[in-house]
PyMOL Python script that loads the backbone (N, CA, C, O; Angstrom):
from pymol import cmd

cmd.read_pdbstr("""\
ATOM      1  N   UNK A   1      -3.129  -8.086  25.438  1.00  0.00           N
ATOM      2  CA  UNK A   1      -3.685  -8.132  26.780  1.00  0.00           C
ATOM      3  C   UNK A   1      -4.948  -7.288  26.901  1.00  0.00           C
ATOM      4  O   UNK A   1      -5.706  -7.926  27.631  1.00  0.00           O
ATOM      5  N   UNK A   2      -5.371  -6.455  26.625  1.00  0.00           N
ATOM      6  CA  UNK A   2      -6.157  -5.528  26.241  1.00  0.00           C
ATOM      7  C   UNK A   2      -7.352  -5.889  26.404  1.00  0.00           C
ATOM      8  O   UNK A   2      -8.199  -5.689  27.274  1.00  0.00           O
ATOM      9  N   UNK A   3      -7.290  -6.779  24.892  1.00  0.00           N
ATOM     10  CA  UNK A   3      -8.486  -7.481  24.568  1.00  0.00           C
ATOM     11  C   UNK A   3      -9.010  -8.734  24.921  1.00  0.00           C
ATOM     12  O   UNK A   3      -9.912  -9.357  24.363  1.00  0.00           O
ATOM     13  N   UNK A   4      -8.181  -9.111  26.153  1.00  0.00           N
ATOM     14  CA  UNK A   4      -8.461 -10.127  27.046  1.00  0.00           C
ATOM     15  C   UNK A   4      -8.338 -10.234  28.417  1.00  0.00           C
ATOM     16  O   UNK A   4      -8.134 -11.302  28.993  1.00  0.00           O
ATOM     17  N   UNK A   5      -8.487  -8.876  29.103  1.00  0.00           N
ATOM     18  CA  UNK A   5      -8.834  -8.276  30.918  1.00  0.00           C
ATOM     19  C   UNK A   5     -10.025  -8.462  31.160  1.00  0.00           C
ATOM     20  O   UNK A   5     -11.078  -7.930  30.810  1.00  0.00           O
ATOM     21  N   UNK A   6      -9.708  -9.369  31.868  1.00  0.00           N
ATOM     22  CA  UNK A   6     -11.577  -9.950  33.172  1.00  0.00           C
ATOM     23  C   UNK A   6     -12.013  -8.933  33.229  1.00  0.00           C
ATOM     24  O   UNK A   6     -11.300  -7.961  33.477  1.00  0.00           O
ATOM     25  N   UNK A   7     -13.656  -8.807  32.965  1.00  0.00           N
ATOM     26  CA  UNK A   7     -14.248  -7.736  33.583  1.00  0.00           C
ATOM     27  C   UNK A   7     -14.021  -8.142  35.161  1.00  0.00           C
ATOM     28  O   UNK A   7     -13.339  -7.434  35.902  1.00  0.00           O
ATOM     29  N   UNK A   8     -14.618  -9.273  35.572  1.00  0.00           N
ATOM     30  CA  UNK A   8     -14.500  -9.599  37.374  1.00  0.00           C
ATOM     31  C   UNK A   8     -12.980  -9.469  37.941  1.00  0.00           C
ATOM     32  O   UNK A   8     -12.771  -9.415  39.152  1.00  0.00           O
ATOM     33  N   UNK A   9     -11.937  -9.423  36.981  1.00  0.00           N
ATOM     34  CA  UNK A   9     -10.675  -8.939  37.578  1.00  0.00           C
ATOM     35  C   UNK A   9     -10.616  -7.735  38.053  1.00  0.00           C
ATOM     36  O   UNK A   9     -10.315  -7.279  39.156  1.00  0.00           O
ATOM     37  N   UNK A  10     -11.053  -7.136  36.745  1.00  0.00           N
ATOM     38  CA  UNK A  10     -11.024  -5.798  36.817  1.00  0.00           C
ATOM     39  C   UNK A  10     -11.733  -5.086  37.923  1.00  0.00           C
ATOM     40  O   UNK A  10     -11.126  -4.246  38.588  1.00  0.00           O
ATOM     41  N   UNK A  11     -13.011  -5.382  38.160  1.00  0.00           N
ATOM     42  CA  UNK A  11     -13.874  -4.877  39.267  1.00  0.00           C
ATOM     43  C   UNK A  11     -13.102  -5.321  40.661  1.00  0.00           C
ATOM     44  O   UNK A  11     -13.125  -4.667  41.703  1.00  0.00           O
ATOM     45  N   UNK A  12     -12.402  -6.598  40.450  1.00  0.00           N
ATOM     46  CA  UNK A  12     -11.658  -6.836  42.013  1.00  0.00           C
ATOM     47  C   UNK A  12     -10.768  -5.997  42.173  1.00  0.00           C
ATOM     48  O   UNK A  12     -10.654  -5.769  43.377  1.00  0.00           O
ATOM     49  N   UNK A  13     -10.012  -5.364  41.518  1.00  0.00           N
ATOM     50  CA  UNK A  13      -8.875  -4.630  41.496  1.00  0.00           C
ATOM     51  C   UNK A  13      -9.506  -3.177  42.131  1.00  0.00           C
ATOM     52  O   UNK A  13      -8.924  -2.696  43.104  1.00  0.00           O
ATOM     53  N   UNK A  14     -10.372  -2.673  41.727  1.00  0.00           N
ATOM     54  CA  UNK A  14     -11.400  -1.230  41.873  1.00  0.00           C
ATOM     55  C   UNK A  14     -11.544  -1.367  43.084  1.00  0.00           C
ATOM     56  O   UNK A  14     -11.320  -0.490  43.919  1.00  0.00           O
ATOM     57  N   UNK A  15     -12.011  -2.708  43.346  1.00  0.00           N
ATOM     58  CA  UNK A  15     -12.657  -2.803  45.174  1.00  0.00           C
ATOM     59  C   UNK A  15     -11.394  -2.891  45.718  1.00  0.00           C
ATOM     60  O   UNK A  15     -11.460  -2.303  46.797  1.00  0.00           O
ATOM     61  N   UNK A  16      -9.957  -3.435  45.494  1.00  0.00           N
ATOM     62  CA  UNK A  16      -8.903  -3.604  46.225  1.00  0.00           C
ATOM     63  C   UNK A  16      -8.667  -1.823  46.420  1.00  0.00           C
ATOM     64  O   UNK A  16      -8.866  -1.364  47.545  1.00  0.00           O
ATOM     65  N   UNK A  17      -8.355  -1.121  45.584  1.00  0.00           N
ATOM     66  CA  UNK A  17      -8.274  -0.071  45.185  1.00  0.00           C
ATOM     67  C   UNK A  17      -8.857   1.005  46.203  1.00  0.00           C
ATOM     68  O   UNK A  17      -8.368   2.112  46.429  1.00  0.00           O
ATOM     69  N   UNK A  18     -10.098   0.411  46.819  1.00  0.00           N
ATOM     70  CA  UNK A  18     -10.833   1.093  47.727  1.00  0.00           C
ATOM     71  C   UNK A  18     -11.639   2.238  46.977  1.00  0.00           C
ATOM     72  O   UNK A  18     -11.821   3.332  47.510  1.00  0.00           O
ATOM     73  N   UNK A  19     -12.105   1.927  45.725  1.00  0.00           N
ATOM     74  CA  UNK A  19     -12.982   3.104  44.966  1.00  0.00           C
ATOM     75  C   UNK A  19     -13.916   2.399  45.135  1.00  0.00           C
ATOM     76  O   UNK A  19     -13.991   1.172  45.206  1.00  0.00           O
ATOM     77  N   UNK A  20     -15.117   3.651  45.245  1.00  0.00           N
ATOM     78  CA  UNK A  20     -16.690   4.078  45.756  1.00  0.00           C
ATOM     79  C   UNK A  20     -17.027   2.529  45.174  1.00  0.00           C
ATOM     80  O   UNK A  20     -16.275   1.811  44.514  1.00  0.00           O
ATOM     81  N   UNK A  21     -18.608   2.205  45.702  1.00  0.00           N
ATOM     82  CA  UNK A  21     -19.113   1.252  44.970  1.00  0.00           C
ATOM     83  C   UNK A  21     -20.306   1.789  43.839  1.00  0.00           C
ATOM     84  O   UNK A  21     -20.833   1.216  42.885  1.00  0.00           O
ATOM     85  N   UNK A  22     -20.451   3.029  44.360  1.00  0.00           N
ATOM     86  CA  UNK A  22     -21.200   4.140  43.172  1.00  0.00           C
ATOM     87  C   UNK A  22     -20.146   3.668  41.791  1.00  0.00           C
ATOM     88  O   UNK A  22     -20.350   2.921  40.834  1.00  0.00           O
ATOM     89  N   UNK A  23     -19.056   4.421  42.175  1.00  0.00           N
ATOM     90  CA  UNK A  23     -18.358   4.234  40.919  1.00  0.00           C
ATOM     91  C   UNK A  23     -17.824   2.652  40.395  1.00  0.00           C
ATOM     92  O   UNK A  23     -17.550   2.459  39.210  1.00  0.00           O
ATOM     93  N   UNK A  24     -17.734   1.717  41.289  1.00  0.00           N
ATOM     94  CA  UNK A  24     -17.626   0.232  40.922  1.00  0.00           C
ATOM     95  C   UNK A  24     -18.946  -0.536  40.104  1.00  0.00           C
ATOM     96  O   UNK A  24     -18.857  -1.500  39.344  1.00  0.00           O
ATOM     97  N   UNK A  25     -19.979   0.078  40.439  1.00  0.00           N
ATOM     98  CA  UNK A  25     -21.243  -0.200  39.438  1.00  0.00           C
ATOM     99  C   UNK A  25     -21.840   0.454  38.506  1.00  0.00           C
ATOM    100  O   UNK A  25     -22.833   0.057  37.895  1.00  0.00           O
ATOM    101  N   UNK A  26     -21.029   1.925  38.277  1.00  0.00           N
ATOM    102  CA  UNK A  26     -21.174   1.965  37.115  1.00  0.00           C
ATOM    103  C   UNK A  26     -20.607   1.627  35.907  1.00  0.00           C
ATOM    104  O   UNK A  26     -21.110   1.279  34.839  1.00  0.00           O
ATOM    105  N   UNK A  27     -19.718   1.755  36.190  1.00  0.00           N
ATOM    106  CA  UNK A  27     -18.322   0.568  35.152  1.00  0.00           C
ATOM    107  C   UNK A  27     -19.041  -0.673  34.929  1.00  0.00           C
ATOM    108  O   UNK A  27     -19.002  -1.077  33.767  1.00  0.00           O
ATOM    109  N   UNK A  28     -19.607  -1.288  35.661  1.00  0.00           N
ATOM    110  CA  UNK A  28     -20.086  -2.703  35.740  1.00  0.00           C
ATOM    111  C   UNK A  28     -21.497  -2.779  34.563  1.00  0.00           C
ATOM    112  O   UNK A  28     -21.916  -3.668  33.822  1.00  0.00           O
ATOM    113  N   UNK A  29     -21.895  -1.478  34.828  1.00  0.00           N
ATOM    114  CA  UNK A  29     -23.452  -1.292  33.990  1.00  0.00           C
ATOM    115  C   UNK A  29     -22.929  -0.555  32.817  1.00  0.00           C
ATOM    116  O   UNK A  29     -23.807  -0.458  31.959  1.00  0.00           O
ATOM    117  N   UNK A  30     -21.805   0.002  32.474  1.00  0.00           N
ATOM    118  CA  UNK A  30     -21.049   0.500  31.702  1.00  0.00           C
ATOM    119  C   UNK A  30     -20.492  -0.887  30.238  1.00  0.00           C
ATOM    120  O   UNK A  30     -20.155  -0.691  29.070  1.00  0.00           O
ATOM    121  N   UNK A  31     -20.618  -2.102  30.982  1.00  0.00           N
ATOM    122  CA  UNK A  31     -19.925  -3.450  30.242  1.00  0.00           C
ATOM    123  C   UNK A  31     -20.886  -4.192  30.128  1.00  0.00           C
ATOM    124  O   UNK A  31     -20.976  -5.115  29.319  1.00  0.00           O
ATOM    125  N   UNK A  32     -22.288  -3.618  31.511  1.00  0.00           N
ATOM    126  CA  UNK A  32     -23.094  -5.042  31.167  1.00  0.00           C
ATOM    127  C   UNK A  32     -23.600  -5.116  29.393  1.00  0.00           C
ATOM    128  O   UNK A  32     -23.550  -4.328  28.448  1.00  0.00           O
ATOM    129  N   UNK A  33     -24.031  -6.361  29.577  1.00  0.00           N
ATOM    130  CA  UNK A  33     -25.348  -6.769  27.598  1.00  0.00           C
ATOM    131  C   UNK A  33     -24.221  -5.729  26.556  1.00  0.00           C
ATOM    132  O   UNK A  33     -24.697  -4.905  25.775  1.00  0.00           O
ATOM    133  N   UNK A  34     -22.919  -5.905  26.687  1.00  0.00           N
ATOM    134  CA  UNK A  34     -22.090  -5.157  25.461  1.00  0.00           C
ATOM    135  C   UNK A  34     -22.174  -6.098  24.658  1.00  0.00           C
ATOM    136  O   UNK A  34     -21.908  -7.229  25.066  1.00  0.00           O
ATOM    137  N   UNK A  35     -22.570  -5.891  23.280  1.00  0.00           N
ATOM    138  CA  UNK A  35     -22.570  -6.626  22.097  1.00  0.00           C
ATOM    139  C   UNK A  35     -21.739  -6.405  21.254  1.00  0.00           C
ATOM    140  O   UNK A  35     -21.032  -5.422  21.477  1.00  0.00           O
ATOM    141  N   UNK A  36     -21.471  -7.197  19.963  1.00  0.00           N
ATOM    142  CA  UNK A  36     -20.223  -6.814  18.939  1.00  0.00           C
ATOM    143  C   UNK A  36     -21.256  -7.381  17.702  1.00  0.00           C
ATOM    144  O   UNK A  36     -22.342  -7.902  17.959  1.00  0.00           O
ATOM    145  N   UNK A  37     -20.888  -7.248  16.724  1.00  0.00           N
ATOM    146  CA  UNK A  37     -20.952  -7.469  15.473  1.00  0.00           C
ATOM    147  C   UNK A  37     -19.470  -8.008  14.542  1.00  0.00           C
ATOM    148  O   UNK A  37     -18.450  -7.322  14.595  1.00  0.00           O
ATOM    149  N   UNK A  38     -19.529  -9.384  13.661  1.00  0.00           N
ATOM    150  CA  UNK A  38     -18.573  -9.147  12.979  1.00  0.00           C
ATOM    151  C   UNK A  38     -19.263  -8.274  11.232  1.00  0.00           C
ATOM    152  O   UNK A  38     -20.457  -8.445  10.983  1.00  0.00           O
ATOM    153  N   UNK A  39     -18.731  -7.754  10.612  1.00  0.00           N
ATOM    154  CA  UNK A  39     -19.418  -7.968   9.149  1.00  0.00           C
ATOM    155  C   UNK A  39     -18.053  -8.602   7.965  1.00  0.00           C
ATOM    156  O   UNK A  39     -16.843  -8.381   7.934  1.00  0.00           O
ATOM    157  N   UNK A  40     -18.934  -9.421   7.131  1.00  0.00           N
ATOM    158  CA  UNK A  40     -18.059  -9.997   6.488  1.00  0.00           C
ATOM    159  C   UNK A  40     -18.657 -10.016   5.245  1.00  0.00           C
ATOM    160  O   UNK A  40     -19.818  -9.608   5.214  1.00  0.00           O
ATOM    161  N   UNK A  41     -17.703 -10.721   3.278  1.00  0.00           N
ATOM    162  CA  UNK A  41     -18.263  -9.997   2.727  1.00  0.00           C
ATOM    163  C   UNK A  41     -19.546 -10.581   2.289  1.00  0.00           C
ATOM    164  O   UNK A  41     -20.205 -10.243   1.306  1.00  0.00           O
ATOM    165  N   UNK A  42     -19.855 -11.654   3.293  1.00  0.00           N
ATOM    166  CA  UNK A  42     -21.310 -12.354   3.052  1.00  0.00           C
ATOM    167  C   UNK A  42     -22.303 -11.547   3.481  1.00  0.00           C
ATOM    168  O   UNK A  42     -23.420 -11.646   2.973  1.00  0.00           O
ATOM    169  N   UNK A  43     -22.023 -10.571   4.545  1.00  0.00           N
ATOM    170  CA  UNK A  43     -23.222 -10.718   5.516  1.00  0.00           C
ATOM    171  C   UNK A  43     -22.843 -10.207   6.748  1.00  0.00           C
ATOM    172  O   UNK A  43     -21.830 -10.805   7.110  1.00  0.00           O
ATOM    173  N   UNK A  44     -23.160  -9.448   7.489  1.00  0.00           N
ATOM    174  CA  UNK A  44     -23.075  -9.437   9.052  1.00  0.00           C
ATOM    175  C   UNK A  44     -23.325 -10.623   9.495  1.00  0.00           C
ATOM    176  O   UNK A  44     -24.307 -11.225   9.061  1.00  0.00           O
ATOM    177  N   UNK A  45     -22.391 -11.261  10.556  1.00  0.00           N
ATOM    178  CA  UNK A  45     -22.675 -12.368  11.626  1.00  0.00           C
ATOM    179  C   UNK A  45     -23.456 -11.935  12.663  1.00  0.00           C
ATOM    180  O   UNK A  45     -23.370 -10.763  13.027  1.00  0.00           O
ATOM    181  N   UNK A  46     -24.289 -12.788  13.255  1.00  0.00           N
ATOM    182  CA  UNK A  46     -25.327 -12.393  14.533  1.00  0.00           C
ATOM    183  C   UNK A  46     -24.536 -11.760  15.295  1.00  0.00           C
ATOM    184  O   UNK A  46     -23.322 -11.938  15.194  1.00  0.00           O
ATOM    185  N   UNK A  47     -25.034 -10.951  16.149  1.00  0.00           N
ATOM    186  CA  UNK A  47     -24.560  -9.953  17.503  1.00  0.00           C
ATOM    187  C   UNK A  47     -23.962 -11.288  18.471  1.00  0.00           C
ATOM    188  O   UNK A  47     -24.420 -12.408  18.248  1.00  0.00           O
ATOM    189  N   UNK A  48     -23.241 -11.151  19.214  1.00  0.00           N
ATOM    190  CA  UNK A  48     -22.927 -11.996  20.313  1.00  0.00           C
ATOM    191  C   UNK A  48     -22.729 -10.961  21.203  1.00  0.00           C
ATOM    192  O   UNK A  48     -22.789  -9.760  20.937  1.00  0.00           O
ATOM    193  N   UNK A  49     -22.361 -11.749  22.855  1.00  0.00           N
ATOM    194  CA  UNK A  49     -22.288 -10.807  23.923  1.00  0.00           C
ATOM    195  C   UNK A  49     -20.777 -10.467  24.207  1.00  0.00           C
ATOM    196  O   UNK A  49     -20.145 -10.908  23.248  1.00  0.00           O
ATOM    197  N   UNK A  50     -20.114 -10.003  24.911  1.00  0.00           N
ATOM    198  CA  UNK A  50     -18.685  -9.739  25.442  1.00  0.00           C
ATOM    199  C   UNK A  50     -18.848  -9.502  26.439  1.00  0.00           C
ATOM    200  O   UNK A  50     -19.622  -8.705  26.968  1.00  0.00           O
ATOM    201  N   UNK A  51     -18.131 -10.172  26.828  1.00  0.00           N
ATOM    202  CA  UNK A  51     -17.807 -10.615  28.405  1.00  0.00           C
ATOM    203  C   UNK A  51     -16.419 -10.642  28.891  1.00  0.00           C
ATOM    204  O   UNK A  51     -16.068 -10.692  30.070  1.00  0.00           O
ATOM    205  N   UNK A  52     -15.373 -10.587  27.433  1.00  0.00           N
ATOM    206  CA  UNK A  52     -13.541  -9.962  28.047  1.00  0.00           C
ATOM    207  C   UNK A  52     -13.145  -9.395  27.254  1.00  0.00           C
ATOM    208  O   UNK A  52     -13.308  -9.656  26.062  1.00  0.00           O
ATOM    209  N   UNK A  53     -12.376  -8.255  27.810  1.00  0.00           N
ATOM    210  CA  UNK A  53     -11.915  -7.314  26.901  1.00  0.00           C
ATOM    211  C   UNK A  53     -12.656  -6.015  26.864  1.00  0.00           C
ATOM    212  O   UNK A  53     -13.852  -5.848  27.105  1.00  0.00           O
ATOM    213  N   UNK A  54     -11.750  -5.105  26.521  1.00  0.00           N
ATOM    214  CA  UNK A  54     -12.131  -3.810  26.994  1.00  0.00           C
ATOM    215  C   UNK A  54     -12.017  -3.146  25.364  1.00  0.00           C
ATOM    216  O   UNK A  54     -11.090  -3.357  24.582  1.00  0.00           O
ATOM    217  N   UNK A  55     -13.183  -2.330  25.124  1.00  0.00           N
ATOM    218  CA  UNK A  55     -12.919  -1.317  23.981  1.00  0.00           C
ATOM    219  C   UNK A  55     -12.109  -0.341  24.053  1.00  0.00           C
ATOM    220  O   UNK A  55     -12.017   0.501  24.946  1.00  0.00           O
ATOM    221  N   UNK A  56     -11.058  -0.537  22.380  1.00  0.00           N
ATOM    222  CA  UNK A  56     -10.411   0.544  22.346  1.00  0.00           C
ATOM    223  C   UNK A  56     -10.871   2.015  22.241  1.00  0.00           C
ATOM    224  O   UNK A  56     -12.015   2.291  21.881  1.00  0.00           O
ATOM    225  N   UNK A  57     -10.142   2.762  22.497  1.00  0.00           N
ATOM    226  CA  UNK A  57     -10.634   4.331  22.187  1.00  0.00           C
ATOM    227  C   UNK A  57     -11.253   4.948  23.101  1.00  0.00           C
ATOM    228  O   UNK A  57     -11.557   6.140  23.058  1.00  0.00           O
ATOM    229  N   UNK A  58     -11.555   3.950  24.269  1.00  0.00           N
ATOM    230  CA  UNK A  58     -12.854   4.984  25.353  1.00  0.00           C
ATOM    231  C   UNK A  58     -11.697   5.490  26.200  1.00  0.00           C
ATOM    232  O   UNK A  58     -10.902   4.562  26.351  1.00  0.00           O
ATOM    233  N   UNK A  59     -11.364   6.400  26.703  1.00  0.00           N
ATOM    234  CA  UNK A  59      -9.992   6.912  27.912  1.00  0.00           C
ATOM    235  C   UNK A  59     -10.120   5.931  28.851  1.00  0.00           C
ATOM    236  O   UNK A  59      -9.131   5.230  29.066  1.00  0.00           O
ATOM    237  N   UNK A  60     -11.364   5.685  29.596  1.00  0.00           N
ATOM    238  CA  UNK A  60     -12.117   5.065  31.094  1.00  0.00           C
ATOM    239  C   UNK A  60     -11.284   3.620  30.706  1.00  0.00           C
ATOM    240  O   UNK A  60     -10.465   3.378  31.594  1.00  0.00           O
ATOM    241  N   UNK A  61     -11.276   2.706  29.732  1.00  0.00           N
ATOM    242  CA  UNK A  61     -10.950   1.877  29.958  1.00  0.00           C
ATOM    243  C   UNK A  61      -9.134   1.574  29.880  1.00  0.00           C
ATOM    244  O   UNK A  61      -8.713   0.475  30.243  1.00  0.00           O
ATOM    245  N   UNK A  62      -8.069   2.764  29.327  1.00  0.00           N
ATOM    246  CA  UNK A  62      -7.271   2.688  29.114  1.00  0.00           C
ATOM    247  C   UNK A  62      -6.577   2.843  30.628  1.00  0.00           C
ATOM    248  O   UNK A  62      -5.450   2.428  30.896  1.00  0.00           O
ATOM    249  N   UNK A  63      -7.467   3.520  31.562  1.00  0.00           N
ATOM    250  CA  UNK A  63      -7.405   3.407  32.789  1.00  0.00           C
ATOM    251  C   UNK A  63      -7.683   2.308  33.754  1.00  0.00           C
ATOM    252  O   UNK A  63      -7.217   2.050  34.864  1.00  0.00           O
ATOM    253  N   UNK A  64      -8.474   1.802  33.091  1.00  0.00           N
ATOM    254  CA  UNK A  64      -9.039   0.110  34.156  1.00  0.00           C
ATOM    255  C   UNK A  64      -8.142  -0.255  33.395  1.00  0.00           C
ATOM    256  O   UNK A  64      -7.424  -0.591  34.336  1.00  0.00           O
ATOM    257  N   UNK A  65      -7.195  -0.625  32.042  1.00  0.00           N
ATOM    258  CA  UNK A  65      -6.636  -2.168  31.831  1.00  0.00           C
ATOM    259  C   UNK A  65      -5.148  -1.580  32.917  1.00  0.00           C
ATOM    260  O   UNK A  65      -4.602  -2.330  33.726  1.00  0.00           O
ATOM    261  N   UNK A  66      -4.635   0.183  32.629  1.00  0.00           N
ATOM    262  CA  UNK A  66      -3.628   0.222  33.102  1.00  0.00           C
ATOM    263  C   UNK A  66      -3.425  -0.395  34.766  1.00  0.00           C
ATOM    264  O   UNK A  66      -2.377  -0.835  35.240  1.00  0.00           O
ATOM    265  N   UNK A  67      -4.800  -0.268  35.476  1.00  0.00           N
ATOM    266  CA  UNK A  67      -4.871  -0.485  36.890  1.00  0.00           C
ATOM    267  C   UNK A  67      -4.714  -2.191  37.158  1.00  0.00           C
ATOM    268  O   UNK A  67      -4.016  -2.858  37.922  1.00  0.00           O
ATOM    269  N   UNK A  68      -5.652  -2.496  36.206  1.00  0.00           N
ATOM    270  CA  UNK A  68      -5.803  -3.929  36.105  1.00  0.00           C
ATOM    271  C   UNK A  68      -3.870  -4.682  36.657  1.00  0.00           C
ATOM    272  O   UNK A  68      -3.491  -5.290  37.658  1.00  0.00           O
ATOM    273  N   UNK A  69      -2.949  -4.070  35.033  1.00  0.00           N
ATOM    274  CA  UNK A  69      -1.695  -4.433  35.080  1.00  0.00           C
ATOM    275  C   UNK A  69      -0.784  -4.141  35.922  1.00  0.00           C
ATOM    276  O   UNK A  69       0.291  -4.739  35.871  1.00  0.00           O
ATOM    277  N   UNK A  70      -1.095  -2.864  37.157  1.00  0.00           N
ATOM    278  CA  UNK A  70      -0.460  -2.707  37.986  1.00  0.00           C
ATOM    279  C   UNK A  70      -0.842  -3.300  39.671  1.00  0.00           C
ATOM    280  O   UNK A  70      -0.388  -3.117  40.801  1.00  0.00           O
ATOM    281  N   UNK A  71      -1.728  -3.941  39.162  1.00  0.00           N
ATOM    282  CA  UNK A  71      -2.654  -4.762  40.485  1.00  0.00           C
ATOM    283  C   UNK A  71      -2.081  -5.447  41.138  1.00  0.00           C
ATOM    284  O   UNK A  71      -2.645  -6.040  42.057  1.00  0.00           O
TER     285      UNK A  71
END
""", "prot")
cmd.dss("prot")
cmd.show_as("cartoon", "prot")
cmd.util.cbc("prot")
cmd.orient("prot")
């Protein structure tokens, strides 16, 4: 599930939530143009964008998916 939470869920949940819109856009500018890389043993594959799913390891987001699931 993790690696497949709406960012636009997620931000609906924040606004249900009644948190700042200071803090609802930075999260938002926090995800915008996020890129990935695969590498493989040919070659790195081109960058693509991400648009669902939240990175592991940051605290901030272990907090948006938990909010997300209790929404």
């Amino acid at each position: 599930m993790y690696d497949k939470a709406s960012h636009e869920v997620m931000y609906e949940c924040l606004e249900k939530k009644d948190a700042s819109m200071v803090y609802i856009q930075t999260i938002k500018d926090m995800h915008k143009g996020e890129k990935a890389r695969v590498r493989t043993l040919t070659g790195d594959v081109k960058d693509f964008l991400i648009d669902i799913g939240l990175h592991q390891g940051l605290a901030l987001n272990t907090f948006l998916f938990a909010l997300v699931m209790t929404s």
